[in-house]
Each structure stands twice: as structure tokens, then as C-alpha cells.
C-alpha positions as CSV (number, residue, x, y, z in Angstrom):
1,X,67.2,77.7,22.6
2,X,68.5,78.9,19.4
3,X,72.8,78.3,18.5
4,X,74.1,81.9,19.3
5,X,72.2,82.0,22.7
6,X,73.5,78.2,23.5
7,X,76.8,79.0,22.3
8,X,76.9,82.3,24.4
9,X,76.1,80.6,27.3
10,X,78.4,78.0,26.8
11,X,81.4,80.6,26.4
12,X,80.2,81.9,29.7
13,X,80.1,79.0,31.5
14,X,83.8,78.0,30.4
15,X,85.0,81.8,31.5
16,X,83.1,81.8,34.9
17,X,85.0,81.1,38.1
18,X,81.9,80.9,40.1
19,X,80.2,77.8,38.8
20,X,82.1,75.0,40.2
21,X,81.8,76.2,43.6
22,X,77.8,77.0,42.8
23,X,77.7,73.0,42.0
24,X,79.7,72.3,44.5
25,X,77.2,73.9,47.1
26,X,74.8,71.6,45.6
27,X,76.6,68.7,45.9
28,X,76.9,69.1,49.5
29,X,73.1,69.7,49.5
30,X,72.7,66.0,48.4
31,X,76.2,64.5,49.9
32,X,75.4,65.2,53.5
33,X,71.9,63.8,53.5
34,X,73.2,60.9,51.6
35,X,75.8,60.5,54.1
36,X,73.6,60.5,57.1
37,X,71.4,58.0,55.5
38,X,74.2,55.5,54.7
39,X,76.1,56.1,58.0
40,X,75.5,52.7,58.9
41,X,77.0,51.2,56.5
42,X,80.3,53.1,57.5
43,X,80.8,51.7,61.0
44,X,84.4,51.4,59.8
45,X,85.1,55.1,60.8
46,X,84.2,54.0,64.2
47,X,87.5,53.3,65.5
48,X,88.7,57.2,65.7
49,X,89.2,58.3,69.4
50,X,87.4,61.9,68.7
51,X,84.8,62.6,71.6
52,X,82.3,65.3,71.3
53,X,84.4,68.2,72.1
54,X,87.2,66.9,70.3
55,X,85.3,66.7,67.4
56,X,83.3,69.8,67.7
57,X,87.3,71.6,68.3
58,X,88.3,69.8,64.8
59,X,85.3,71.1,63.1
60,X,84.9,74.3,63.7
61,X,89.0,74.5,62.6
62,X,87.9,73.2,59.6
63,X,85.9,75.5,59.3
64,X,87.8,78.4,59.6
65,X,90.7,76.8,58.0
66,X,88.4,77.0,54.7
67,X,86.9,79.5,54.7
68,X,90.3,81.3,55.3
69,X,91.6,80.0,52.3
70,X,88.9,80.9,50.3
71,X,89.2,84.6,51.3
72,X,92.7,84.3,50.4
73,X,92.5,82.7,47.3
74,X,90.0,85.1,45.8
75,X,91.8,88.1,47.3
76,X,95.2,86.9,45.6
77,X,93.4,85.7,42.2
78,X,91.6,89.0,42.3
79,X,95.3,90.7,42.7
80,X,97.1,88.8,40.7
81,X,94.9,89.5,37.5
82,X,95.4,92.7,38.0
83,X,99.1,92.3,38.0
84,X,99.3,89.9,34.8
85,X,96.6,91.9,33.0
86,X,99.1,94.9,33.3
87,X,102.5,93.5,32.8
88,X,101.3,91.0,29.7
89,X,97.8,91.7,28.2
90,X,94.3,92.3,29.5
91,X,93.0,89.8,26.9
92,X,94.2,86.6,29.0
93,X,91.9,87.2,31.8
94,X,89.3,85.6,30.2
95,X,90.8,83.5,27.7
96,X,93.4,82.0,30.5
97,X,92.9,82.8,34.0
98,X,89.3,82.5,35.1
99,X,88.7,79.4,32.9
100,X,91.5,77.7,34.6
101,X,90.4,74.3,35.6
102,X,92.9,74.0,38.7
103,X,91.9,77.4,40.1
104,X,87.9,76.7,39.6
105,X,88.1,73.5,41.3
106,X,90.2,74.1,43.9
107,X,87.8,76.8,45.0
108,X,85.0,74.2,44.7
109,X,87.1,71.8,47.4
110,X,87.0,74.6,49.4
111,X,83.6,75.7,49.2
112,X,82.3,71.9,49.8
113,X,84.6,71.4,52.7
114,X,83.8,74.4,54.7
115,X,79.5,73.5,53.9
116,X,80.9,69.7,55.1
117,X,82.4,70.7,58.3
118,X,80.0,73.4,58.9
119,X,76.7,70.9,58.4
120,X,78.3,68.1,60.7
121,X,78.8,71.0,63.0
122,X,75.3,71.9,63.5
123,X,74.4,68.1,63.7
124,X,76.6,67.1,66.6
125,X,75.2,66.4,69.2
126,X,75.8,64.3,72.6
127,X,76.8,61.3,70.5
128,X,79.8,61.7,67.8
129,X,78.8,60.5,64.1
130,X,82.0,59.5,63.5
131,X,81.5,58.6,59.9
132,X,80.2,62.3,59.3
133,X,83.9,63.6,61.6
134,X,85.6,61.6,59.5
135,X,84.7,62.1,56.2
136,X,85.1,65.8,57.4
137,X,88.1,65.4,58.4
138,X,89.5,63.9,54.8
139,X,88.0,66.8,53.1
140,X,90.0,69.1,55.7
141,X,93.3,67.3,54.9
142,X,92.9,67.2,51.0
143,X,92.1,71.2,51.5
144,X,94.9,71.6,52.9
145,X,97.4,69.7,50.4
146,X,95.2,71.4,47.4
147,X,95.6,74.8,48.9
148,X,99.4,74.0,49.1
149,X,99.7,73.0,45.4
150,X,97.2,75.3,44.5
151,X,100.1,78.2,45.8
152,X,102.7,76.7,43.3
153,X,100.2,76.4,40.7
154,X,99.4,79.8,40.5
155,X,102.8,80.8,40.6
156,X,104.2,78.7,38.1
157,X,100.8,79.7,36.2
158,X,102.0,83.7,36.0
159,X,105.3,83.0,34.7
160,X,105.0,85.0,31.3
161,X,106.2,81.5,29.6
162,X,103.4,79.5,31.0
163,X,100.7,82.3,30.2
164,X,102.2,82.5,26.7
165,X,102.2,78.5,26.3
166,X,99.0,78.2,27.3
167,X,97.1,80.5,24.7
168,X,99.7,79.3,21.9
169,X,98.3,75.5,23.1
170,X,94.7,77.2,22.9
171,X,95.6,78.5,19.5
172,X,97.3,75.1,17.6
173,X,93.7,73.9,18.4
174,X,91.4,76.7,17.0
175,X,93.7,76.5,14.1
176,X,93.3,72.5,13.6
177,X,89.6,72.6,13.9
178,X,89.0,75.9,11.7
179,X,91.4,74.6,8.8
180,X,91.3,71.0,9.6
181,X,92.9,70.1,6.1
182,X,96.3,70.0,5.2
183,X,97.3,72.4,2.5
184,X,98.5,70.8,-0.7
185,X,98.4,73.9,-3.6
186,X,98.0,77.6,-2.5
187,X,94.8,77.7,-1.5
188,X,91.9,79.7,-3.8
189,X,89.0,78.8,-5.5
190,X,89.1,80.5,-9.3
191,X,85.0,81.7,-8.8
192,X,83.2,84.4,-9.2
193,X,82.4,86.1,-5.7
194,X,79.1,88.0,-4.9
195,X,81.3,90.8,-3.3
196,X,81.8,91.9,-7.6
197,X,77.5,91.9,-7.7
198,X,76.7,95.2,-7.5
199,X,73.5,94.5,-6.5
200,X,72.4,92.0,-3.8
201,X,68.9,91.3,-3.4
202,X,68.7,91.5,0.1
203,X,71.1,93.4,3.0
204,X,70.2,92.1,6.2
205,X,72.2,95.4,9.0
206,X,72.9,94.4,12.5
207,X,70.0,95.5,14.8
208,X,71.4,95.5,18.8
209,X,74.2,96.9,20.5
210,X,77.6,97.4,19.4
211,X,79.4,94.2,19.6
212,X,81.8,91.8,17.8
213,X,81.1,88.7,16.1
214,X,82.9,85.9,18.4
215,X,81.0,82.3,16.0
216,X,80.0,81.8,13.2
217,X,77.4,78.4,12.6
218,X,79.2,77.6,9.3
219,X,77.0,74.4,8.6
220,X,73.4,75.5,9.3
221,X,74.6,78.5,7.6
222,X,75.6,76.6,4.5
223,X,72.4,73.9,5.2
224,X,70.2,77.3,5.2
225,X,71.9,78.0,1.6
226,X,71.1,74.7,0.1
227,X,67.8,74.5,1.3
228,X,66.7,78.0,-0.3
229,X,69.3,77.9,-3.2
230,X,70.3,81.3,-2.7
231,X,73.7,82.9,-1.6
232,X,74.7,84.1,1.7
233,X,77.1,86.5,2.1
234,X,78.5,87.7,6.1
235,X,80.1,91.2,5.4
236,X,82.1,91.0,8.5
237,X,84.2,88.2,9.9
238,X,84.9,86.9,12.5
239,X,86.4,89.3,15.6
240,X,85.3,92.2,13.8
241,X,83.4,94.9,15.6
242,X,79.6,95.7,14.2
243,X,77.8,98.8,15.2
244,X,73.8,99.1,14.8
245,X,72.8,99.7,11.5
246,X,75.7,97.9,9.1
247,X,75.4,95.5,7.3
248,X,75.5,92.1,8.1
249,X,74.7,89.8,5.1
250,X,74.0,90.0,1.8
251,X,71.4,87.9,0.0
252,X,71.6,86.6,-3.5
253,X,69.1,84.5,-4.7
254,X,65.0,84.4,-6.3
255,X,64.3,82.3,-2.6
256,X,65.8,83.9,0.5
257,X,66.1,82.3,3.9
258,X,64.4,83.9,6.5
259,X,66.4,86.7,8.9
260,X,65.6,85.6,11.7
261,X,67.3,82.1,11.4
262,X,70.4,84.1,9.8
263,X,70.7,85.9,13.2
264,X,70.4,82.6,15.4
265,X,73.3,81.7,13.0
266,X,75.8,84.4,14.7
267,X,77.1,84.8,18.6
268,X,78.0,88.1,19.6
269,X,80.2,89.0,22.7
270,X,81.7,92.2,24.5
271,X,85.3,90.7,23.7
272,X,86.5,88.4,21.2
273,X,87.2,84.6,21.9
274,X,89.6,81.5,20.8
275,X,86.9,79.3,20.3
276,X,86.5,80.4,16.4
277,X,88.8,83.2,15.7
278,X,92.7,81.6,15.4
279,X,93.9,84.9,14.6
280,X,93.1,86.0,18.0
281,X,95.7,83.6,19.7
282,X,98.3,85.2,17.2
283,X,97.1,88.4,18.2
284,X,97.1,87.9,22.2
285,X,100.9,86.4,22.2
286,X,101.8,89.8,19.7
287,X,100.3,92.0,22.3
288,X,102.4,90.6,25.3
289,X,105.4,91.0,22.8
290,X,105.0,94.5,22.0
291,X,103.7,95.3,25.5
292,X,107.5,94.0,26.8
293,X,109.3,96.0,23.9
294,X,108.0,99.3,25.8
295,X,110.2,101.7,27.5
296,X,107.9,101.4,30.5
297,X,108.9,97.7,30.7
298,X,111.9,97.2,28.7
299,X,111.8,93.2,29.0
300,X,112.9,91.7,25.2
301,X,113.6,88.5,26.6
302,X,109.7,88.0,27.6
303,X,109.4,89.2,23.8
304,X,111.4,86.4,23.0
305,X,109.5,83.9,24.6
306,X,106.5,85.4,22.3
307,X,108.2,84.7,19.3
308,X,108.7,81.0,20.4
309,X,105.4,80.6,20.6
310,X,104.8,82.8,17.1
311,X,106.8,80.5,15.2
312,X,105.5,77.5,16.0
313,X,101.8,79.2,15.8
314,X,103.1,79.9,12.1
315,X,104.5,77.1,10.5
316,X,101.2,74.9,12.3
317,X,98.7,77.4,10.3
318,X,101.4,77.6,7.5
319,X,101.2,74.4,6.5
320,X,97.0,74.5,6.9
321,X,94.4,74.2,4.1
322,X,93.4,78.1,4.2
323,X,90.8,77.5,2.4
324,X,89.2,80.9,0.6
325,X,86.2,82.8,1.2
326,X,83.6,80.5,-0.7
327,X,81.9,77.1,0.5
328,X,80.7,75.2,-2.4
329,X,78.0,72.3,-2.9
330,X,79.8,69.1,-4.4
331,X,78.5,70.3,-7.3
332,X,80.4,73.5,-7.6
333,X,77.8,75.6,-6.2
334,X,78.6,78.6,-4.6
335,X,76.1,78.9,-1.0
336,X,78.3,80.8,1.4
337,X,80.6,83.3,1.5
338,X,82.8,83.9,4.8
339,X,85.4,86.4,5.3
340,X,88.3,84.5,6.2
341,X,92.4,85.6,7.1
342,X,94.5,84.7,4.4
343,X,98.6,83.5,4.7
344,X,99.2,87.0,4.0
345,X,97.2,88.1,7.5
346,X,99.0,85.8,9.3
347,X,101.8,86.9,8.6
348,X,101.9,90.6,9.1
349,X,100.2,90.2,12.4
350,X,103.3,88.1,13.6
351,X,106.2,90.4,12.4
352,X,105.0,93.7,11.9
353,X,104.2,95.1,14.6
354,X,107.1,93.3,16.4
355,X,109.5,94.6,13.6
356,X,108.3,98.5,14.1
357,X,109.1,97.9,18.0
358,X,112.1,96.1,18.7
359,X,113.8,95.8,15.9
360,X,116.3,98.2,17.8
361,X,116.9,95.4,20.2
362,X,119.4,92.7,18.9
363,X,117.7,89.7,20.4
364,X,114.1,90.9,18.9
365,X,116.1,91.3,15.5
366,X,118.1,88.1,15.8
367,X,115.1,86.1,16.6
368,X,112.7,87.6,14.0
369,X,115.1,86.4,11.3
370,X,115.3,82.9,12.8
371,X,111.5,82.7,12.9
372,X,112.1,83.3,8.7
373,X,114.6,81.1,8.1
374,X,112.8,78.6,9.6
375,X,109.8,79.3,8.2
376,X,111.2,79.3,4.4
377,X,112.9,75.8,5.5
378,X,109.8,73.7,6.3
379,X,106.9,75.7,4.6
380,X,105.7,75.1,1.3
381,X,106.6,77.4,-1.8
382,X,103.5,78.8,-2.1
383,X,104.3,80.2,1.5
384,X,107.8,81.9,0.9
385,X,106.5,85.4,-1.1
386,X,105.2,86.7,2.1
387,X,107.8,85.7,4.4
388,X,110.8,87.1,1.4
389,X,108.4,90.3,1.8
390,X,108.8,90.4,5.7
391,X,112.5,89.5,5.6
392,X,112.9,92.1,3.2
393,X,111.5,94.7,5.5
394,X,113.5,93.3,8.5
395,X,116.3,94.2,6.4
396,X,115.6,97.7,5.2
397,X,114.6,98.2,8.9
398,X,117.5,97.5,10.4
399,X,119.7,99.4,7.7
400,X,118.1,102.1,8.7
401,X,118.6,101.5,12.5
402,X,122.0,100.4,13.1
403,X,124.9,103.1,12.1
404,X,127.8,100.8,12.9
405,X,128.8,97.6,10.3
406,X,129.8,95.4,13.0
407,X,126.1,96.0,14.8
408,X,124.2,95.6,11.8
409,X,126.1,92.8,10.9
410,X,125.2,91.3,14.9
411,X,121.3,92.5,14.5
412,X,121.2,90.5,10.8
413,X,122.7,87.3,12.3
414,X,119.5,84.9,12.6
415,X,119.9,83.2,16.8
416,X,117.3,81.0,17.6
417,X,117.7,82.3,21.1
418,X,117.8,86.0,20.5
419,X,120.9,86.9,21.7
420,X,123.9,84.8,23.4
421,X,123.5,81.6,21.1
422,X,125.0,80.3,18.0
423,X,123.7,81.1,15.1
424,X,120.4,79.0,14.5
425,X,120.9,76.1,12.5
426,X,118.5,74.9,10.4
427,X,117.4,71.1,9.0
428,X,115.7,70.8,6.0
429,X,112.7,68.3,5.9
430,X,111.7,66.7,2.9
């Protein structure tokens, strides 16, 4: 199986709800004969009182019991994505909800216990196995407590704040193993790039449907490189959408690798992912910001929470490696060249659009100029330029919004908390 097939099945399998319960149907294939085969080596279960109707009763409510609660939770799941999808953003269905550990194998308790119960129940007969009750009747009592917490999980799990704090968590991760060096000097290597050729050798375009690039395999990529001594160039990067027909790389070299090992190098996907793209976490928690800065919703303090999240998202990729474009051979060789977000991308995508929609709203424009100050506190120097630029704008926006002094003077006041608090103090780090 080549990378980009493994890789997209892999990303499937982590976003699917259905497989654990799928295993856990085939666990019970082999846990009831094994079981059965062992029973006498669980005469221990032999003191419970259950006759045969008693245990036939307790069964078949087992049975029921389960697979009520597995209509219910699918039922509620299925309503409350709908519900989270439209108050905060559609792109945490897949990147939170359905990949949620708890929820998957909760339903796979379920699923197990109701196949349990329901194969003991078609092998009881005029004598009770009362290893086979009892073991059932566990399963039925830990459904029962995980279908109790798995109410208060899921409602804890909708808060906005748990949502938000769950793809910022996603995010600090994607950002550590993308830029897994700590920056030092501003990043950029003085080279000459094979965007300024005017004439590649080779232009591989994307042949398929329209899709987005969700990974990149950076190594066998660069390995690929070495081998052939040539230069490979991806035009787009990743999260970008490709259409048949553009183009995808650029060769530069006398020996070129072959195309198809280029496209094993590349996973495509309807939607982009976390599991490569860092800027996608920025952009999920942004997108449940602006979506609570509408009129329709009107909700700045969920836009607050956001920014939490937004600021530490930004000083943990602010004080990152962001290493350029080019990957070079320890000799100084250039193999690969990657589009890759700079500071300056970071950045806009966190205030901008943010800025343009609730900068009306003291507690969006109170906690945007927190998020700077703090920023220009503990980043490096070579940081600051784009976060002066964005307080700068903050600035002129606000001028422009606020007609009274003594409200323009409350919107520039920096408030860690958006509104209500002190003003944010900040210690320096050094």
C-alpha cells in the first residue's frame, strides 16, 4: 500500500465512529466461545441464586436496556452535531466529535453487552450457566454507569470552552511536531529558490478530482531528491484546494524522479485536517470567534474564550523554528521546496478577521490588545513587527469606531478578561 493511501486510511479510521463497535462485534464473536470453553474454570460464579427464568428475565432486560441506549446515544450524538456544528463551526465534527475516544468506546460497551446478553440468551437452556449470567450481568451494570457518565460527558464535551480547548490541545501538537525546533534568529535561509527559474524542467498537474492537499511525506520526498539529485518543488501547500489540471510540482534537475512516486508522496481529502496543517487549528478556533461576533448570535464572551485559546496557540508557534520554504542536504543543497506559513500568516489569521468583526464590542477590543501586549512581552524581537502592525490597525480601527473619548479610551484599555477585569498585567520573562 503506498503512504497517501495508508495515511488516508488512517485519518479515516481515527474520524470513524463505527469502528470500535465493528471490533467490538468481533470481540464478542471470540469472547463468548471462549467463555463457554473455560466455564469450568469459573465455578466461582456459582453461588448466584438466579434460576432459569430469573435469568432469562435479567437477560433479555439487558438486552433491551442496551440496545435502548444505543438508539439514544446515536439519536442524541446525531442531534447534537447538528447543534454544535451550527452554533460554533462545522469543521469540529470531524476534527473533534466523531473521533472522540469516550463517545466511540462507550458505544462499543454497548454494542458488546447487548451481543453478550443476547448470545447467553439463546443458549439458556433448562440448566443456568451461571458464569455466562454472570459475566452478563457485569457488562449490564458497567453499561449502565458508562451510559450515566457518558451523559455528563457529552455535556461537559459541548460547552464552547471544552470544544475550543480541545482543538487548541490538537493544535500545540501539530505545531510541535511540524516546527519541532525552537526559534533562535528569524527564521530564513539567504538561497536562491526555484520559484525565480523561469523554466522548470518538468511540471507534474494534478490528475483526479478536486480536492485539497491534507500530508505531505516530507522525508521520502526529500530521500526521492537526494537520490535523483534534482529539485522538487510542491506549488501548493498544505490545505490548499487543487482542481484537475494545475500544477502540482515542479522539477529541476538533468535526473528526475519518477511521477508516480511523487503522487504516493501526497494525501488528498474532501476537508482539511490537524494532522499536518497547524494553521488549520488557528483557523477552526477564528471561525467559532467570528461565528459568535454575528448579529444572529451575538455571544462575545464565547469570542473571548477563542482568543484564550489564540494567544496561547500564538506565543507556542511564536516562539517555533519556522523554518522557510527550502530543505537543504548538510551540504547546503537545495532538494525540496515546500510552501510553508510564515509568522506573518499567523498572525493575520488570529486578529484580522476578529478585528474587522468585533472590534465594536469592548471585550473583543479589550482582549485583542491583551493578546498583543502579551505577545510583545514574551516573544522574541524578531516577532514584534507584525504584532506593532496589527496593534497599529487595532488602533486606527477603533478611532474610527468609537465617537466618544471616554469609550475609546475603555475599548483601548488592554483586559485579560475582555471586559469587567483589571487591566491585564503583564510579567516580563527573561
Amino acid at each position: 500500500m503506498r503512504w497517501n493511501q495508508l495515511f488516508s486510511l488512517k485519518s479515516y479510521f481515527k474520524s470513524s465512529l463505527w469502528l470500535v463497535p465493528f471490533i467490538a462485534l468481533l470481540l464478542y464473536t471470540v469472547a463468548i466461545r471462549l467463555v463457554y470453553a473455560f466455564e469450568q474454570w469459573m465455578a466461582w460464579f456459582a453461588f448466584l441464586p438466579w434460576g432459569v427464568s430469573g435469568s432469562q428475565r435479567m437477560l433479555e432486560t439487558i438486552v433491551t436496556m442496551t440496545l435502548t441506549f444505543v438508539v439514544f446515544t446515536f439519536g442524541s450524538l446525531l442531534v447534537a452535531i447538528q447543534v454544535a456544528g451550527g452554533q460554533l463551526t462545522p469543521r469540529i465534527i470531524a476534527t473533534t466529535l466523531l473521533s472522540d475516544n469516550a463517545i466511540r468506546f462507550t458505544v462499543g460497551l454497548f454494542i458488546f453487552t447487548l451481543l453478550f446478553a443476547t448470545g447467553a440468551l439463546t443458549r439458556l437452556d433448562t440448566d443456568v450457566d451461571h458464569a455466562i449470567v454472570g459475566i452478563a450481568g457485569l457488562l449490564g451494570f458497567f453499561s449502565i454507569a458508562a451510559f450515566l457518565y457518558l451523559i455528563d460527558y457529552a455535556a461537559r464535551l459541548l460547552r464552547p470552552v471544552s470544544i475550543i480547548a480541545r482543538v487548541s490541545e490538537r493544535g500545540r501538537q501539530v505545531i510541535q511536531e511540524v516546527y519541532p525546533d525552537f526559534a533562535v534568529k528569524e527564521a530564513g535561509i539567504s538561497i536562491a529558490s526555484p520559484r525565480v527559474f523561469e523554466n522548470p524542467d518538468k511540471v507534474i498537474p494534478y490528475r483526479g478530482r478536486p480536492t485539497i492537499i491534507v500530508a505531505i511525506n516530507k522525508k521520502a520526498l526529500f530521500t526521492l531528491a537526494s537520490k535523483t539529485g534534482s529539485v522538487i518543488e510542491l506549488v501548493p501547500r498544505i490545505g490548499d484546494f487543487v482542481a484537475p489540471g494545475e500544477p502540482l510540482f515542479r522539477l529541476y534537475g538533468n535526473s528526475l524522479p519518477d511521477e508516480a512516486k511523487l503522487r504516493a508522496m501526497i494525501a488528498f481529502g474532501p476537508e482539511r485536517t490537524l494532522e499536518q496543517d497547524p494553521m488549520f487549528a488557528f483557523r477552526i478556533i477564528v471561525d467559532i470567534a467570528i461565528k459568535a461576533l454575528s448579529k444572529a448570535i451575538n455571544d462575545p464572551t464565547t469570542a473571548v474564550l477563542a482568543i484564550d485559546q489564540l494567544q496561547r496557540l500564538l506565543c507556542f508557534v511564536g516562539k517555533r523554528n519556522l523554518h522557510g520554504e527550502a530543505v537543504l542536504t548538510q551540504n547546503g543543497e537545495l532538494r525540496v521546496v515546500l510552501s510553508a506559513p510564515d509568522w506573518e500568516d499567523f498572525v493575520k489569521l488570529t486578529f484580522s478577521e476578529i478585528r474587522l468583526y468585533g472590534a465594536e464590542n469592548f471585550q473583543i477590543a479589550r482582549r485583542l490588545r491583551a493578546v498583543l501586549e502579551y505577545c510583545l512581552q514574551i516573544l522574541p524581537e524578531f516577532r514584534h513587527a507584525a504584532l506593532r502592525a496589527e496593534m497599529d490597525l487595532l488602533d486606527r480601527r477603533l478611532t474610527a469606531l468609537y465617537d466618544f473619548p471616554e469609550d475609546l479610551l475603555l475599548a483601548q484599555t488592554a483586559d485579560s478578561q475582555g471586559l469587567g477585569g483589571c487591566k491585564t498585567r503583564h510579567v516580563k520573562f527573561g
